[in-house]
Every structure is written in structure tokens, then in C-alpha cells.
Residue, then its C-alpha position, 0 to 999 in steps of 0.5 A: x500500500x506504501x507503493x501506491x500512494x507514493x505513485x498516486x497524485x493527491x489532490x488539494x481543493x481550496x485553493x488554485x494554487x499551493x502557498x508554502x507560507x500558508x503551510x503551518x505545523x502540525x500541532x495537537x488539537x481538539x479531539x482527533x485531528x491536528x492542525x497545520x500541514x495540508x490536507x489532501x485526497x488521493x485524485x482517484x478517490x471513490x470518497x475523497x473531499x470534494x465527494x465528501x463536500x458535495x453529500x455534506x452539502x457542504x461546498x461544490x468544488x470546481x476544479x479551477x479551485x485545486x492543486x495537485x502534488x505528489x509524495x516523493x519516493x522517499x517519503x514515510x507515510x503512516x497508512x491507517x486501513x483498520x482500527x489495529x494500525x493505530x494502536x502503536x502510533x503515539x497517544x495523546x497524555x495532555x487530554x482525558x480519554x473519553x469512553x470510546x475515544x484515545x487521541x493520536x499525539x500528532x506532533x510526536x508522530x511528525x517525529x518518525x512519519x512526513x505523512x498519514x493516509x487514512x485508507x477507504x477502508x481506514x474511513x469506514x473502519x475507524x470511524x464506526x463508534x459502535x465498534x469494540x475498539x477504543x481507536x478512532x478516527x470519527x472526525x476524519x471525513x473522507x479518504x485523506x493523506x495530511x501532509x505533515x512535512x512541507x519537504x515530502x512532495x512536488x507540485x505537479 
């Protein structure tokens, strides 16, 4: 799976183009996301953002309003396609784990990984909150790659 995402455009919907100044950190935030980094979708997606945007009706995104990268070969990605692959990645200590929820230590991640992909199958997996694991990633919307390191990808 690490081969198919290197091999695979991301896309990005937002913006027409990239703007490294806009690139910030990623830093731990509430609940099960962080913040900073750039959030992208694999182009070929099933359920990417933009068919995400669309059944939320959230936004309809033309494609005037994206831009498309692509990971380097080198890049470390970190790829979530069921609940079990998150029980090594580092947990949060700073918040209470809720009944059901462990929250990702994203900073330390950035540590050892450029990336996190979170599968289809991932989404669907980990999201589910009637499933006996306590790993998690319910607020995580679609198919997505977070780019955490600005060094780990081209422009296309």
C-alpha cells in the first residue's frame, strides 16, 4: 500500500494554487485531528473531499479551485486501513480519554512519519463508534493523506 500512494497524485481543493507560507505545523488539537500541514485526497478517490463536500452539502468544488502534488519516493507515510494500525502510533497524555475515544499525539508522530493516509477502508473502519475498539478516527471525513512535512512532495 506504501507503493501506491507514493505513485498516486493527491489532490488539494481550496485553493488554485499551493502557498508554502500558508503551510503551518502540525500541532495537537481538539479531539482527533491536528492542525497545520495540508490536507489532501488521493485524485482517484471513490470518497475523497470534494465527494465528501458535495453529500455534506457542504461546498461544490470546481476544479479551477485545486492543486495537485505528489509524495516523493522517499517519503514515510503512516497508512491507517483498520482500527489495529493505530494502536502503536503515539497517544495523546495532555487530554482525558473519553469512553470510546484515545487521541493520536500528532506532533510526536511528525517525529518518525512526513505523512498519514487514512485508507477507504481506514474511513469506514475507524470511524464506526459502535465498534469494540477504543481507536478512532470519527472526525476524519473522507479518504485523506495530511501532509505533515512541507519537504515530502512536488507540485505537479
Amino acid at each position: 500500500m506504501q507503493d501506491k500512494i507514493l505513485s498516486t497524485p493527491l489532490i488539494h481543493y481550496g485553493s488554485s494554487r499551493y502557498k508554502e507560507e500558508l503551510f503551518r505545523p502540525i500541532t495537537n488539537d481538539l479531539f482527533d485531528k491536528p492542525s497545520g500541514g495540508l490536507w489532501t485526497s488521493p485524485v482517484n478517490s471513490e470518497y475523497g473531499w470534494r465527494e465528501w463536500a458535495k453529500s455534506a452539502d457542504f461546498k461544490h468544488y470546481e476544479d479551477h479551485e485545486s492543486f495537485q502534488i505528489m509524495l516523493k519516493k522517499t517519503a514515510k507515510v503512516l497508512i491507517i486501513d483498520k482500527p489495529k494500525d493505530l494502536e502503536s502510533i503515539p497517544q495523546r497524555k495532555d487530554i482525558p480519554e473519553m469512553q470510546f475515544f484515545r487521541y493520536l499525539d500528532f506532533e510526536n508522530i511528525t517525529n518518525e512519519y512526513d505523512a498519514i493516509y487514512l485508507t477507504l477502508n481506514g474511513l469506514w473502519r475507524t470511524k464506526d463508534y459502535l465498534q469494540d475498539s477504543e481507536h478512532k478516527l470519527y472526525s476524519w471525513d473522507c479518504e485523506s493523506v495530511i501532509i505533515m512535512n512541507k519537504d515530502c512532495f512536488t507540485l505537479l
